[in-house]
C-alpha positions as CSV (number, residue, x, y, z in Angstrom):
1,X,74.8,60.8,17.0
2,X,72.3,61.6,19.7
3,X,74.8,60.4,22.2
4,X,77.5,62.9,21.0
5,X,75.0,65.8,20.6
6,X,74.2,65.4,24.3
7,X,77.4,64.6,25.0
8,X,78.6,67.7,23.6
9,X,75.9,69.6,25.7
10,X,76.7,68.2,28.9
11,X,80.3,69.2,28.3
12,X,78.9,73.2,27.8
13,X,77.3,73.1,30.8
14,X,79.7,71.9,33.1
15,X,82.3,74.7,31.8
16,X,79.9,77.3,32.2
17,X,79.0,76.0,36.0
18,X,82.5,75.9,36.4
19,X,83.0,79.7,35.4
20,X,80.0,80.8,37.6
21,X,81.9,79.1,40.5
22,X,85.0,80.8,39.8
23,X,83.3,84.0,39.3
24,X,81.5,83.5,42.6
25,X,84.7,82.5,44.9
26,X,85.9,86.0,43.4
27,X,83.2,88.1,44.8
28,X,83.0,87.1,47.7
29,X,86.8,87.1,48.2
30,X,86.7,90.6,47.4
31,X,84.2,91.1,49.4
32,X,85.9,89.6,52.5
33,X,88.5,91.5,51.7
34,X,86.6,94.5,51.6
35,X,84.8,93.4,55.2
36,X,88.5,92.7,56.3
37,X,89.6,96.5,55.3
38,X,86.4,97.7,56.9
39,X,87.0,96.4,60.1
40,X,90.7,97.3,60.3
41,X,89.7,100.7,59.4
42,X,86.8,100.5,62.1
43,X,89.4,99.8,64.6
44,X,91.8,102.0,64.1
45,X,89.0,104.6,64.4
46,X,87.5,103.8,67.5
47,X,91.1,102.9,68.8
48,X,91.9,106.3,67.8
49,X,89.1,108.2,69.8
50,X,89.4,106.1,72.7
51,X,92.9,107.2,73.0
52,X,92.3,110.7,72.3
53,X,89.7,110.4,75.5
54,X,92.1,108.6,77.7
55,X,94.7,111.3,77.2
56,X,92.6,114.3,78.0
57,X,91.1,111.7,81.4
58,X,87.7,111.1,79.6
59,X,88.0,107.0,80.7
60,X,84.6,106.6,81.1
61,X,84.0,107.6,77.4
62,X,87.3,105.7,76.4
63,X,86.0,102.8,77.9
64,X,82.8,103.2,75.8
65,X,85.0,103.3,72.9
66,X,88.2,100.7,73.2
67,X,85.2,98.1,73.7
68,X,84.6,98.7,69.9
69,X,87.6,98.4,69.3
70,X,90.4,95.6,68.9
71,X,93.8,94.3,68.9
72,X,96.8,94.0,71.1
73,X,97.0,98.2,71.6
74,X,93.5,98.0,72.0
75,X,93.8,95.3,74.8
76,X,96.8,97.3,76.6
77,X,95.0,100.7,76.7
78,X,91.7,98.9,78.0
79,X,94.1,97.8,80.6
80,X,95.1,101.7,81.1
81,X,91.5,103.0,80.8
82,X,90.4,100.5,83.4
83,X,93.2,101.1,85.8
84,X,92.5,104.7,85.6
85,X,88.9,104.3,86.6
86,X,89.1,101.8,89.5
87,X,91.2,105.0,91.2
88,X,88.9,107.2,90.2
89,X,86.4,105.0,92.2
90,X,88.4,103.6,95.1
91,X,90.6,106.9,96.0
92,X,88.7,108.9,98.3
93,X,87.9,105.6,100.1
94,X,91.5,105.4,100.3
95,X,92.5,108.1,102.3
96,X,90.5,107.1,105.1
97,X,90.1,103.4,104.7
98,X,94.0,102.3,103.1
99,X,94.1,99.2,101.8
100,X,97.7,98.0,100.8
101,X,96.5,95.1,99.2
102,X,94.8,97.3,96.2
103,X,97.2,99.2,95.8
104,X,100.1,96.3,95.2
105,X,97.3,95.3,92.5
106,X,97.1,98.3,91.0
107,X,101.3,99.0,90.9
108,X,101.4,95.1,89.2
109,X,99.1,96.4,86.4
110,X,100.7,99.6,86.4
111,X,104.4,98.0,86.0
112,X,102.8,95.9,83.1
113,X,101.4,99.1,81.3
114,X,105.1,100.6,81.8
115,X,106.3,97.9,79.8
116,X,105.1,98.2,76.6
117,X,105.2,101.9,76.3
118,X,105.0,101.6,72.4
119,X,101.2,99.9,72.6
120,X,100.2,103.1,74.5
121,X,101.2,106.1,72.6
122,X,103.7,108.8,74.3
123,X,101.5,110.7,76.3
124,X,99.6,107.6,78.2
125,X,103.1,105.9,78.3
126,X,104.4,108.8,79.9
127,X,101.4,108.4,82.2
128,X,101.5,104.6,82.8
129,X,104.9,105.0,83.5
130,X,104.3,108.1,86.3
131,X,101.9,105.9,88.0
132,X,103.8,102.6,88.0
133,X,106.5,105.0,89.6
134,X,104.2,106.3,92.1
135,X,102.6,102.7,93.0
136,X,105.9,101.3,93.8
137,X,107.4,103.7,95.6
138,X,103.8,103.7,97.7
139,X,104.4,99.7,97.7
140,X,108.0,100.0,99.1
141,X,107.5,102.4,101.6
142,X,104.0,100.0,102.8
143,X,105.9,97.3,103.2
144,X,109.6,99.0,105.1
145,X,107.1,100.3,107.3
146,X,105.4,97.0,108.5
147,X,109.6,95.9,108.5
148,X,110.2,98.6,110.7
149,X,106.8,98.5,113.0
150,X,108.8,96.1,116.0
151,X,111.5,98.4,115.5
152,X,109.5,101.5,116.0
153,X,107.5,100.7,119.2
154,X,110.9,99.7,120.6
155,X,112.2,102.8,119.5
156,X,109.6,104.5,121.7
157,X,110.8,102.6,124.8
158,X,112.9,105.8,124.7
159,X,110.4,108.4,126.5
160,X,109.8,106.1,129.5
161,X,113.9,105.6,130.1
162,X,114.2,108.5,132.2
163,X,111.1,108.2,134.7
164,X,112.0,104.3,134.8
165,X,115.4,105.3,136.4
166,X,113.5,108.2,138.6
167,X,110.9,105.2,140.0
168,X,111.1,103.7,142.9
169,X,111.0,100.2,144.1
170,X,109.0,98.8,147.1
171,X,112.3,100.5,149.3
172,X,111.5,103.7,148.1
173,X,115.0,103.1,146.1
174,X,115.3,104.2,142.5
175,X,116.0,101.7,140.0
176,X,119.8,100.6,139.5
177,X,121.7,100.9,136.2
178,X,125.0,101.4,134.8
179,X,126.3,103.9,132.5
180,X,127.6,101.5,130.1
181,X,123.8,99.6,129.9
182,X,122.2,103.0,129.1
183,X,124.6,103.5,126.6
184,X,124.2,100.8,125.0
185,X,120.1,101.2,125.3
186,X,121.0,105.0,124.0
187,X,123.0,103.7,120.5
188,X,120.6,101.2,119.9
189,X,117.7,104.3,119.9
190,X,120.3,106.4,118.0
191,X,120.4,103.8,115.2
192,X,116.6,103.3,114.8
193,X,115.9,106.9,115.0
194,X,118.3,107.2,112.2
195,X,116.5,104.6,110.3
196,X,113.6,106.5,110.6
197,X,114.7,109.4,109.4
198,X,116.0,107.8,106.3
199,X,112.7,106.3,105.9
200,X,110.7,109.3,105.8
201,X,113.5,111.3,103.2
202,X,111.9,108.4,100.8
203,X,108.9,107.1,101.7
204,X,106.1,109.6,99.3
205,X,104.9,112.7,101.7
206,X,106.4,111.0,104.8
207,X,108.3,114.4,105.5
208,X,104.7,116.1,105.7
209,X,103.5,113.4,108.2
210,X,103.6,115.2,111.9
211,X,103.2,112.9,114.1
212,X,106.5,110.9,112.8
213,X,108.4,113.9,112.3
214,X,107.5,115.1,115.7
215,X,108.6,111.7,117.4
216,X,111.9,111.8,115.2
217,X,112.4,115.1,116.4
218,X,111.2,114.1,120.4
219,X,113.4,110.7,120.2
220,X,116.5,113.0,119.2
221,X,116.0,115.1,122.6
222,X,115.8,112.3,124.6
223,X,119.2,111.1,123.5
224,X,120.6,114.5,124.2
225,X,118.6,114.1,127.4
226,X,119.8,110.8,128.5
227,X,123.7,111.6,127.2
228,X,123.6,114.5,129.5
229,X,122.6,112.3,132.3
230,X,125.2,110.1,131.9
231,X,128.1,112.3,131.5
232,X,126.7,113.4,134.9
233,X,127.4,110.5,136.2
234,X,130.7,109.9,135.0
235,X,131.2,113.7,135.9
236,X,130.4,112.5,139.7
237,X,133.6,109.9,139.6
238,X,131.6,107.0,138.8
239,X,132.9,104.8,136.4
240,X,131.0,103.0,133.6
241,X,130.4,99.5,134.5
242,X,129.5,101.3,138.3
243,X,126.1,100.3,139.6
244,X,124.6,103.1,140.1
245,X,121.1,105.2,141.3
246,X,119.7,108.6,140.8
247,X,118.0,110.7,144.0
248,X,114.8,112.4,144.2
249,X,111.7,111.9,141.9
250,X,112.8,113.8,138.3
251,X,109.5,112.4,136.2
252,X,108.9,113.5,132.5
253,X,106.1,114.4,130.9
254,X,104.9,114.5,127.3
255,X,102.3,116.5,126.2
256,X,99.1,115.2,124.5
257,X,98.7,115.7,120.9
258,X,95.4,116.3,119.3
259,X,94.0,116.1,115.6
260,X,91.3,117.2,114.0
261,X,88.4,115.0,115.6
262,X,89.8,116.0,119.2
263,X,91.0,112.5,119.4
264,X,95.0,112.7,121.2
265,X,97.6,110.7,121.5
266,X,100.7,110.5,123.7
267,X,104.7,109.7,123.4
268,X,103.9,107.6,126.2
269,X,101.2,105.3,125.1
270,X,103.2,103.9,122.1
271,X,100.8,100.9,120.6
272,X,97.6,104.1,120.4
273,X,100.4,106.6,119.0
274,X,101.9,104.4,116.4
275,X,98.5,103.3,115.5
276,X,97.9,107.0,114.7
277,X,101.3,107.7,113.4
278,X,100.8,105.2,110.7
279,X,97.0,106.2,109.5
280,X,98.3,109.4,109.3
281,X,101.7,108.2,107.0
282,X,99.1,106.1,104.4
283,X,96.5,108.8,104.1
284,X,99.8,111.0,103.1
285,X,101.0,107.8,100.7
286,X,97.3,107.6,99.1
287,X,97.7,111.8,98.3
288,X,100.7,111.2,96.2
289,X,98.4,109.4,94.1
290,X,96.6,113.0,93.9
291,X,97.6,113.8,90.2
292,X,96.2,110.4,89.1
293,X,92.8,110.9,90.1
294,X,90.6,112.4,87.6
295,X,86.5,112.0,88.6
């Protein structure tokens, strides 16, 4: 009889262990639950302020405040936020020091953030996809540049054509050419000038860049100038394939162009002027990224 009675007991206890255990896994299910709503609720929160910051250019404090936060928008405005900062930092560097390798990074991530305008909200999407816009044109217009830099210096052969056929050779004879050479020579400038100029109608503020709008502008006489020449020429009964010279001396000069620093430049010294020309073209690319940069 002992042996039932604490038989009997045992039993109780087990059943009442069991219900404490069940009662237990409940609370703190709840409670996990509860921390799980908590933190959803904390995220969404900070999320929310971080992107309230970003859109009125706060990114320091939205930086401060997506860290707090989490989640796949969290991640892709982080991505904005940060993006945002580093050109904050790095753009008046920029203008004098240009770095094309930055700024490829920077239209990458930008192109990413353009992508997935519904993680961003309309306003920074709208924004993200601005500067991805910006980047790449600044990205295209780096690298048809560096396609076009051979082109360019030959295109500049152009302003010593006309004293090389006015200089004399150890006879004290000008040098010889024939109409159809120099009009071949003359096409061949047409066509790069023309490239040129539809460069700068795209490339971001290349029309406000002077120094390639003024050699555009200088190449385009010169063609008139060495067209003239020619019909001369052919005016004077020679025919095209005629070797021919001109007489007398007949040199051209260019003036000297000077910026800012009293530094100048000449038509004539191509490699100095095209160095120029292009610092002057990137400072203009970096300024398009103007509206973007928000200290």
């Amino acid at each position: 009889m002992r042996e039932q009675r604490t038989g009997t007991t045992g039993y109780r206890e087990n059943h009442g262990g069991k219900k404490a255990f069940v009662a237990a896994v409940s609370v703190i299910s709840a409670l996990i639950v509860l921390l799980v709503a908590f933190l959803c609720s904390k995220n969404s929160i900070f999320f929310s302020l971080a992107k309230k910051s970003a859109e009125r250019n706060e990114f320091s404090k939205a930086c401060q405040l997506v860290e707090k936060s989490g989640g796949e928008k969290a991640e892709m405005l982080e991505k904005y936020i940060n993006l945002r900062l580093e050109i904050n930092e790095s753009y008046p560097l920029l203008l004098s020091e240009y770095d094309p390798d930055k700024l490829s990074s920077w239209n990458e991530a930008a192109a990413e953030l353009a992508e997935n305008p519904e993680l961003l909200g309309e306003k920074i999407s709208s924004e993200a996809v601005s500067l991805s816009q910006t980047l790449a044109a600044i990205t295209d217009a780096t690298r048809n540049y560096e396609e076009k830099r051979s082109d360019i210096l030959s295109l500049m052969d152009i302003f010593a054509e006309i004293n090389r056929l006015h200089t004399k050779d150890a006879e004290g004879k000008n040098a010889s050419f024939t109409v159809s050479e120099e009009r071949s020579k003359i096409s061949e400038w047409e066509r790069l000038n023309n490239s040129l100029s539809e460069f700068v109608s795209t490339a971001p503020n290349a029309g406000n860049a002077y120094l390639l709008n003024y050699m555009i502008k200088e190449v385009q006489g010169e063609i008139a100038d060495l067209n003239a020449a020619m019909d001369s020429v052919i005016a004077d009964g020679y025919a095209e394939t005629d070797l021919v010279r001109f007489s007398g001396e007949g040199q051209k000069r260019f003036p000297d162009i000077y910026n800012s620093s009293n530094e100048s430049v000449n038509l004539t010294d191509k490699e100095k002027y095209e160095q120029y020309m292009y610092k002057e073209l990137c400072t203009g690319f970096v300024e398009s990224l103007g509206g973007f940069y928000a200290p």
